[in-house]
Each structure stands twice: as C-alpha cells, then as structure tokens.
N, C-alpha and C positions, 0 to 999 in steps of 0.2 A: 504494500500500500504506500503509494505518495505521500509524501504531508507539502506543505506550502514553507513559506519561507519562516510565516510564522505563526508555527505549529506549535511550537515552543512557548509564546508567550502566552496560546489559548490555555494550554493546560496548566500553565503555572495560574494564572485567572481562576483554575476550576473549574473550566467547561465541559459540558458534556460532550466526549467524543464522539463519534459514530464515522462508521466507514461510507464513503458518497462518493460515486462515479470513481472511484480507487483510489479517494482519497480519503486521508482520515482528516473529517470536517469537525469543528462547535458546532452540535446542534440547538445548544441552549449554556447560557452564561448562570443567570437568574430565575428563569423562568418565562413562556411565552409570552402569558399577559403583559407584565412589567415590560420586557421589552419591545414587545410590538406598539403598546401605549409610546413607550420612547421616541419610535418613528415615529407616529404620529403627532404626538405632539411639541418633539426637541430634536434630539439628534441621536443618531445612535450609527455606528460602524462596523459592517458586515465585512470581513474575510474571504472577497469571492472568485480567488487568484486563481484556482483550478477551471476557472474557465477557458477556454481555449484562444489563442491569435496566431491568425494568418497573416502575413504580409504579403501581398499581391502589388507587384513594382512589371515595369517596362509600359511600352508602345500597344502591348495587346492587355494588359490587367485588365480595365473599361471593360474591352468587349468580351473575356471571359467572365467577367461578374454579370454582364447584361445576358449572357447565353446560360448562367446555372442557377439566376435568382429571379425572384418573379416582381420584384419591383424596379422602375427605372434608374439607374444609377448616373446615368447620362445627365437630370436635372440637377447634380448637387453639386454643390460649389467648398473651395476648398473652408475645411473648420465646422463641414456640417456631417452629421449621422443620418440614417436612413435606417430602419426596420424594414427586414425583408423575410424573404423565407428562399429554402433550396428543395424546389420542386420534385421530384421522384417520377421515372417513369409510367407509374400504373395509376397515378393520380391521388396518390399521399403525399407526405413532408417527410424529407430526411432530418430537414433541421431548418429549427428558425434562428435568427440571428443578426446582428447587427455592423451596416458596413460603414468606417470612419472614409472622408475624401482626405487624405493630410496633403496632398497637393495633384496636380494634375499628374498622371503615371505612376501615383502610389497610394493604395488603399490598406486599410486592416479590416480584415474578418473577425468581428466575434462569437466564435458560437460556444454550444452546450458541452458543459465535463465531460459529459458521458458520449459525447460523440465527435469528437476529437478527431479521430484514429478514422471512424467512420465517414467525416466531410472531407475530410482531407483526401482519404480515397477517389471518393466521388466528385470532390473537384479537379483533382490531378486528372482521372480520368478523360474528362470533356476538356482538361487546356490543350488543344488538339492546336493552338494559335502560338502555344510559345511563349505566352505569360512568364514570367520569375514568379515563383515561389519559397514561401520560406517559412517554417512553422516555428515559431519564437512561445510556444506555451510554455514550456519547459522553463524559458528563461525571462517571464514576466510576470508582475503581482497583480492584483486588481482590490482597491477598496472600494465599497460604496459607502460614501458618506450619507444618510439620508435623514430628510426630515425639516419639517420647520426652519430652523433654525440653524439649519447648515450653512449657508450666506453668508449668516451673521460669525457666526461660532468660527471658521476658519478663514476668514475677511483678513486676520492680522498676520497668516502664515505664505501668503502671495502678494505679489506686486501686482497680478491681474484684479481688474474690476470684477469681481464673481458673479453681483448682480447684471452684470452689461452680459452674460451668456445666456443666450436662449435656451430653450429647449430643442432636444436634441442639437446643438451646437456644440462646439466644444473650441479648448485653445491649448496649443502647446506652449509650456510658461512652466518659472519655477514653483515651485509647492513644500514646502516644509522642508525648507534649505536646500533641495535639488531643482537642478537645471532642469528642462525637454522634460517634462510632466503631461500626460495629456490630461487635462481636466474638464471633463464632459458632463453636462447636464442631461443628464441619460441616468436611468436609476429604475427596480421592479417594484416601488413601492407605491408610488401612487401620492407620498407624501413631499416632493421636492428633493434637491438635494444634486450631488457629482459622485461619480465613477472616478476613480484616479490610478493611471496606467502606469507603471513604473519597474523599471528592473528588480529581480529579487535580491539584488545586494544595498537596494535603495530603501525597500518598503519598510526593515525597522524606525529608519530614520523617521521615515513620516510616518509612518503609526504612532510613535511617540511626541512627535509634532506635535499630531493630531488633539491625542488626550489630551495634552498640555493646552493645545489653546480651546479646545471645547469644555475643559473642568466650571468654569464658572456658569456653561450652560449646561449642566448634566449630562454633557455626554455619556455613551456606554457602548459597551462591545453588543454585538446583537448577531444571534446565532440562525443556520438554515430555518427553525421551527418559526421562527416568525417571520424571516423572510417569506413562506410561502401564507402564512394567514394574510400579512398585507397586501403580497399579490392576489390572491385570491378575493377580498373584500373590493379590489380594482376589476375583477374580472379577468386578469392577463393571464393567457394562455403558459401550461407548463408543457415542455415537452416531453412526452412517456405520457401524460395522462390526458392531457386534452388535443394534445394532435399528435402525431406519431403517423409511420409508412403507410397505415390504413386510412388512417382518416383526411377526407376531403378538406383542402383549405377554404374555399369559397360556405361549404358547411361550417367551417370553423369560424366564416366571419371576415376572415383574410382576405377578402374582394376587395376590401380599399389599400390591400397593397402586392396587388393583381393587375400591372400592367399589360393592358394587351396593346399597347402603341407599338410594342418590340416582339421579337421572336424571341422566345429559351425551352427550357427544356418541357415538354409535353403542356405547351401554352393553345393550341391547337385543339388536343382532348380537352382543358380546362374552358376553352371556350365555348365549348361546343355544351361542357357541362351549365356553365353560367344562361345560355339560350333556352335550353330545356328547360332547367330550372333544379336546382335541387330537392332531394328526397327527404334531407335530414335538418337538422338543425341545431348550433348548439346553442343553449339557453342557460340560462341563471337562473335558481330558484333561492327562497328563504321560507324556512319551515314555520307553519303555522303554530305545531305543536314542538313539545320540547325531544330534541335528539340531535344525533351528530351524521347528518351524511359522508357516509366511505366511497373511496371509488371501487367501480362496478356492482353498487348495490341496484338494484330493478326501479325504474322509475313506471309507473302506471297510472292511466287514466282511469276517472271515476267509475267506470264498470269493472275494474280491476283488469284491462288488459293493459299486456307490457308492451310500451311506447319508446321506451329507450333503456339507458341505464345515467349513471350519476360517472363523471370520469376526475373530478375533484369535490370536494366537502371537509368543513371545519365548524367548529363554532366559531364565529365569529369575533375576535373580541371588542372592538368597537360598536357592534351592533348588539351584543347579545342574544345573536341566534344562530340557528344553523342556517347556515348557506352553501348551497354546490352550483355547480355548473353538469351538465351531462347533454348528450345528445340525443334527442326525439324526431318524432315521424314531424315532417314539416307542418303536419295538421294542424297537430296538438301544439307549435309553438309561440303563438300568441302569446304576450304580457296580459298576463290577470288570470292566466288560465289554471282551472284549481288542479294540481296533479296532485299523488301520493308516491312518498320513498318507500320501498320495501325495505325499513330496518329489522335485521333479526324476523324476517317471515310476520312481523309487522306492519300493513300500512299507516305510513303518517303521514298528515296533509301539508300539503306547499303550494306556492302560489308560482307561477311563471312572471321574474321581476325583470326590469330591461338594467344592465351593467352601467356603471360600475355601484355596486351595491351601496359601496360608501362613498359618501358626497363631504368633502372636504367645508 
C-alpha cells in the first residue's frame, strides 16, 4: 500500500487509517459530523494527493484531449479548469476528471486514485497523434483547502489576490513559502475554497503553513468520511458508484459537459442516444422517514415495483436526513415524486428532490 507524503503527520494527529485506491488514507480525524460542519462553515484540509496527474505537452496534447474527452477543451484559455469526463467505447465512463490549460501546448489531467493505471492506458492508447506524455502522480501532492473561510484564513501565506480567482480558474504563484504552486479554485465540497498542487518534497512545508495561518480561524484536518457526505449533500457524482463503465453519462446528467460541436470517442453513439432520449435517470432523493440509504439498496415505486436502485446515500449532516442519489426508469423521475428505499427488506418513503440538496 502507498501512503502520501504525509502519511506520517495523519497518524501522529490520530486519524483513522483505512486503505483507498492503494492507498492508506485519514478516513476520519475527529469525527464526521464535527468535521464536515468544519467545511461548511470555516475551513478545514483534506489530504487528497493520491489522486492522479497527467501532463499532456507538444503540438498534438489539444487535439488528443479533444479526441478522448467529451467536453471542449479548444474554449479555454490559459489559468482556466474544465470538468470533463473520458468516454468509453460501449457508452459508459472510464473516468471523470478535471483538465488545467497552464499554457497553450501544455495541459494537466486530473483524474481518480483508483484509476490511474486504468486512464493512463486508455489514453496512451488513442495518442495515435504523438502527444508527450508524462505521469507525474507518483511525484505530486494535492491539498484541498475548503470552506468559508478559506480566502480569508490563507490571504497572509501568498502574494496572489485569492479572492480575484474565479471559479474553476486557477494561478501558478507562491503559497506557503514555495514558488510554481498551482492554486485553483476547484474543490468536491460545495462549500468554496482551493486545491493546491505541489511536489511531495514541498507539501510538508505548506501543510504546516497552512495550520499556522488558519489557527485563528479553526482550521482542521478533514478526513475521506466527510469528504464524501459534503459531496454528496452537493449532489456530485463519485466514480465507482454513480457513474462507472456501465453507466450512461447523459443519464448521469453529464449532457452539459457533452460537447457534440467536436468529434471523440463514441460521440456519434452518444448522440444518437441524446435524440432518442434516454431510458434512465439519475435522481436525488431525501427520506421522509428516518434511515440511512446504502448503495444498491432497491428503490420502488408506490405499488412496490422496482424502478431503480440507490448508487450513493448518507445521512446527511447538515440537513439531518437521509439523502441518496440512485438511478430510475425515466418515468418515475420527476421532482416531488413519492418513491420508497428498500432498507433491510423495508420500505421507507422518499421524495424525488432536484440537487444540490444543500443550498448554501
């Protein structure tokens, strides 16, 4: 198993370990509540360096990102991020993932821990043009700062104006004593905040930075367990549970970042799907009554037939209930529409609610 750079300081903190995409992650510092509360309302820093970067450089990078992603990469301009995904031939997602422009003939790929080894393949494959390639995982960190308060709380550790970055925008600048930082307002929380890209012989420095200028606004370490309640209470797709090989992107909602102005990979089939119309849908629910939706627990409509299944679920802890996401027959996905979870060979009632669950 991998560890990150610093793996080290989680445990001396007391975190709970757990093994994640082969690595061994903080699933919890404190506790969920406590900490998810922390994004949402201050600031809190997520360890989420196991994620993957690509460098894609030369005359052809452009138009192999434009041939193996399904959003336009051709509109962004240098300093900006794009969310996009990497289409699959039979009309699933290998992986979603996020492309930086750092200048014209040089991009970075971000995609998912666990599929590393798997995009890499598959985009090696299709640079049938000659692109450079270069997998830099191994040798870079990634924090996300998130939350309220993150602006403010790390404003005295860079000479960049922090509020002058947009979203998804980003700036290469120093950050807690280091040079060439990328500091990107890009973040899975829903609550504000920067991503900060940095070599792993760099990242104790500014970890330690970090606390030091966040102490007076509470900052705190914040572990995988509440990274996914806050994405989730946003509605943002995980990959493995709400989109994966099988599942349709345009079902998943991913039609607004489904450019069909360009040709890529099985854009043709996805067209064709988008015309017909799809079959499925994926939806958000929050439960009427009290319980916790699992993924693949049966989702059914009021006669008791099964409409879909549930592909994320938590309690929520800003709202105080349960809320999932899962996919249904396109009939049944109307907002207000009353369904039931199958918990434990129980049905419990839910409503069909439009995302993002939590309204800031």
């Amino acid at each position: 198993m991998k560890n990150t750079a610093l793996t080290h300081i989680h445990e001396q903190l007391g975190a709970k370990m757990v093994p994640f995409a082969g690595y061994n992650m903080p699933v919890s510092y404190e506790g969920i509540n406590i900490e998810h509360e922390t994004v949402r309302n201050g600031v809190g820093v997520f360890d989420v360096s196991h994620m993957g970067e690509f460098l894609l450089t030369g005359p052809n990078a452009l138009n192999l990102i434009q041939k193996v992603t399904s959003n336009d990469a051709s509109k962004m301009v240098d300093g900006q991020a794009q969310y996009t995904y990497l289409p699959n031939e039979t009309g699933g997602v290998v992986d979603d993932l996020i492309v930086y422009k750092l200048a014209d003939e040089k991009y970075l790929l971000v995609v998912n821990a666990s599929n590393i080894d798997k995009d890499w393949e598959w985009i090696s494959k299709h640079n049938t043009m000659g692109a450079e390639m270069r997998n830099l995982s191994d040798d870079y960190s990634l924090l996300a700062i998130q939350g309220p308060k993150a602006i403010e709380a790390m404003q005295s550790i860079t000479s960049e104006d922090l509020s002058a970055i947009k979203f998804y925008n980003f700036k290469v600048a120093d950050f807690g004593g280091i040079e060439n930082v990328i500091i990107s307002a890009t973040g899975y929380t829903g609550s504000g905040g920067f991503e900060i890209y940095c070599k792993n012989d760099e990242v104790e420095q500014i970890w330690n930075k970090v606390f030091e200028a966040g102490k007076d606004f509470g900052i705190k370490p914040i572990g995988l367990a509440a990274r996914d309640t806050l994405r989730l209470e946003m509605g943002f797709c995980l990959y493995g549970n709400d989109i994966d090989e099988t599942t349709s992107p345009l079902e998943a909602g991913l039609g607004w970042i489904t450019k069909f102005t360009k040709d890529f990979i099985n854009s043709e089939n996805l067209k064709k799907e988008k015309e017909e119309g799809i079959k499925n849908k994926l939806i958000g629910f929050e439960l009427k009554d009290r319980g916790i939706p699992r993924h693949d627990y049966e989702i059914a409509d009021k006669d008791g037939n099964v409409i879909g299944r549930v592909t994320s679920g938590t309690m929520a802890p800003s709202l105080n209930k349960g809320i999932g996401m899962g996919y249904v027959t396109k009939e049944n996905s109307t907002p207000g529409t009353e369904i039931f979870i199958n918990i434990r060979k129980k049905p419990v009632a839910a409503i069909i609610v439009k995302t993002p669950f939590y309204k800031a």
